[in-house]
C-alpha positions in Angstrom: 0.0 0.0 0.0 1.1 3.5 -0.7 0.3 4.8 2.7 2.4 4.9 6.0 1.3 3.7 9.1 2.1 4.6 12.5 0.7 3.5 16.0 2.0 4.9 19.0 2.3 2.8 22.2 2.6 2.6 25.8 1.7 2.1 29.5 -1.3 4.2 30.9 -0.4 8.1 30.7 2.9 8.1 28.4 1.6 10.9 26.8 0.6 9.2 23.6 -2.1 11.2 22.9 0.4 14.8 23.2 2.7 13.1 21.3 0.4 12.4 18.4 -1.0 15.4 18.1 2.7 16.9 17.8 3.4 14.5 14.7 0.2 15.2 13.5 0.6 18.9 12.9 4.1 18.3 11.8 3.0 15.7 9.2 -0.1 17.8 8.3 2.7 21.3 8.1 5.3 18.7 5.7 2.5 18.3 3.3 0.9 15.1 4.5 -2.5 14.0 4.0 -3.2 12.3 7.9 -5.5 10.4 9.2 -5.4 10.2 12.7 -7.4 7.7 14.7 -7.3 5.6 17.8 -8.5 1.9 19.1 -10.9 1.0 20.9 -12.9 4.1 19.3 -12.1 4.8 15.8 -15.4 3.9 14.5 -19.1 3.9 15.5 -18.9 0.2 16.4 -15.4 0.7 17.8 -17.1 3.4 19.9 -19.7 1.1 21.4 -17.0 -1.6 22.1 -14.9 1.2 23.9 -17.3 1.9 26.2 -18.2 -2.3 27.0 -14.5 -3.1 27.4 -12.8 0.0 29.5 -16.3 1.5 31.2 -18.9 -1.5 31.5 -19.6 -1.9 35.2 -18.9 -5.6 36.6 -16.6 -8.6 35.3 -15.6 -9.4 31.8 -14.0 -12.5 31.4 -10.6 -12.1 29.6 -10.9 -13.8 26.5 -14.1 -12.1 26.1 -12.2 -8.9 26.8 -9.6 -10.2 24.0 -12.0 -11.2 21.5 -13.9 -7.6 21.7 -11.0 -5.7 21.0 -10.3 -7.8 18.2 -13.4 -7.1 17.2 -13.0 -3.1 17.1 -9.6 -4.3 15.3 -11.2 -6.0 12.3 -13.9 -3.9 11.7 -11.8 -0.8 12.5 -9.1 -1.7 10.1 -12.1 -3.1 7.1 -13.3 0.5 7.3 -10.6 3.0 8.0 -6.9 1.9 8.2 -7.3 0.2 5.2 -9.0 2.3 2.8 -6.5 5.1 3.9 -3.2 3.6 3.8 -4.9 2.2 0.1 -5.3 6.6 -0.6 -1.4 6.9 -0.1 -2.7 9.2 3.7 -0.5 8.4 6.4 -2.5 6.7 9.6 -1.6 8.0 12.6 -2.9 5.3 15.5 -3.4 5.5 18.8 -2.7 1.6 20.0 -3.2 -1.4 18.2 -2.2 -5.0 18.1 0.8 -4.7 20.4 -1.9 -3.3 23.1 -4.2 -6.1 23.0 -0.6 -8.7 23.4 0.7 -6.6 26.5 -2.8 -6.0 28.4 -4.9 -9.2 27.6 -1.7 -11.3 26.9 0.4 -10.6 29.6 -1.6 -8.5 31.7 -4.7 -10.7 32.2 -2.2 -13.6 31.6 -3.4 -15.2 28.7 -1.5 -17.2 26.1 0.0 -13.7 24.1 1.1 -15.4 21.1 -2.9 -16.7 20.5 -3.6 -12.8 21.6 -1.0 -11.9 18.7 -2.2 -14.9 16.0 -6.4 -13.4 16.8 -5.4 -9.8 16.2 -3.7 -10.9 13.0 -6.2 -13.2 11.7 -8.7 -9.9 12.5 -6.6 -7.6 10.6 -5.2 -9.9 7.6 -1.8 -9.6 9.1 -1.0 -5.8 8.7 1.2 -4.1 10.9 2.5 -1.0 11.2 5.9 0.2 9.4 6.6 1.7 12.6 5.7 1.4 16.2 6.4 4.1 18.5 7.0 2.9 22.3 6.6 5.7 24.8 8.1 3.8 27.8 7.2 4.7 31.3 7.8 2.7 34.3 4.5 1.8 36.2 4.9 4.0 39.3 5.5 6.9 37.1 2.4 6.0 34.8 0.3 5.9 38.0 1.6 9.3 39.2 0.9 10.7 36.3 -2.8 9.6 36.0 -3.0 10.5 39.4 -2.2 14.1 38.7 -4.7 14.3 35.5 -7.7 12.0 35.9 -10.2 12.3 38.8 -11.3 8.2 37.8 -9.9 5.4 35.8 -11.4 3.2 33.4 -10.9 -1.1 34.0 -7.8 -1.4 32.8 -6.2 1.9 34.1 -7.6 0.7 37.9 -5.8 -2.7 37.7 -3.1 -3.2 40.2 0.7 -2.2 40.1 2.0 -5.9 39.1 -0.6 -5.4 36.2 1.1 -2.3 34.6 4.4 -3.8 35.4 3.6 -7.2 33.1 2.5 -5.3 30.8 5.6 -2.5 30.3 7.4 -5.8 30.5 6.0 -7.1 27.4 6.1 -4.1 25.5 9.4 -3.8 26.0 9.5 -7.4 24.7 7.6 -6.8 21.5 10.5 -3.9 21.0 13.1 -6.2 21.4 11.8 -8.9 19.2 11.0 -6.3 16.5 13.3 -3.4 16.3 13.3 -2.7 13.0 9.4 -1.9 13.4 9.6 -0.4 16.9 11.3 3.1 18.1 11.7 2.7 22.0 11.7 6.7 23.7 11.9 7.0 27.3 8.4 8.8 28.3 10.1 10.7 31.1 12.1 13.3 28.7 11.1 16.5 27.7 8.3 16.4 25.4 9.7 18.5 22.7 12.6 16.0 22.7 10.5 13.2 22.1 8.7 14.9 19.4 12.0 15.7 18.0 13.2 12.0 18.1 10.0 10.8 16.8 10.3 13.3 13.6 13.4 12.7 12.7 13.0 8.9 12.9 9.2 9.4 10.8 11.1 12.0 8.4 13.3 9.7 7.4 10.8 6.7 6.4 8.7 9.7 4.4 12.2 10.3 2.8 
């Protein structure tokens, strides 16, 4: 496909969302046709499932957990990844198929390479040509969502040794992939990140 596409990742307040906007005006400012989306969310349907998996009151079993954000994956992608990347538009996406590996994988302890295999069948086995990893230890993530959030959704309430599995298998996907993954260290300055992220996006946009 002509397009480019980009998913940012990360622990529970990284400041994925900041740093997407920032690549999103730069992108937009170089010429760049974006479209900029997110998962759980990026669709009607994806809305609907955002709101069962990280708001829904009570217990959801996890492979019912893994299997709706799947879900939201395959229909999210069918609809909008897809037809973009197919218009030559770089996509700009918050989380994807490395989330669903380090929160239902490893987080709720399920088998991650089935988590992996589900998300791929869902998508027909795209991934992104780069993978940004916005790495934050999880007693800083906490802090931070301390300081900005007066409630948390299911999986931002789960325990310490939670978020600590999963920052451990992100950093695991990075390893295993590094030629689709740039690792930044969340706790720098946010104009350096941006900088880093740029300057490794400018030079895939050649």
């Amino acid at each position: 496909m002509a397009g480019l596409f980009i998913t940012l990742e990360g622990g529970d307040g990284a400041g994925k969302s900041t740093q997407a906007a920032l690549l999103e005006t730069w992108l937009r400012e170089s010429g760049s046709t974006v479209t900029r989306t997110r998962e759980p969310g990026g669709t009607d349907l994806g809305g609907e499932i955002r709101t069962m998996v990280l708001h829904r009151r009570g217990h959801i079993a996890p492979r019912a957990e893994a299997l709706l954000y799947a879900a939201d994956r395959a229909h999210h992608v069918a609809t909008v990844v897809r037809p973009a990347l197919e218009r030559g538009e770089v996509v700009l996406q918050d989380r994807y198929l490395d989330s669903s590996v380090a929160y239902q994988g490893a987080g709720r302890i399920l088998d991650s390479g089935e988590v992996r295999r589900l998300s791929l069948w869902a998508t027909e086995h795209l991934l992104p040509d780069l993978t940004v990893l916005l790495d934050l230890d999880a007693v800083a993530s906490r802090s931070r969502l301390d300081e900005s959030r007066t409630g948390y959704d299911r999986l931002e309430s789960e325990a310490l040794d939670f978020h600590t599995r999963v920052r451990d298998a992100f950093l695991a996907l990075a390893a295993a992939e590094p030629e689709r993954f740039l690792v930044v260290d969340a706790t720098r300055p946010i104009d350096d990140i941006a900088t880093t992220i740029r300057e490794r996006v400018g030079g895939m946009l050649g």
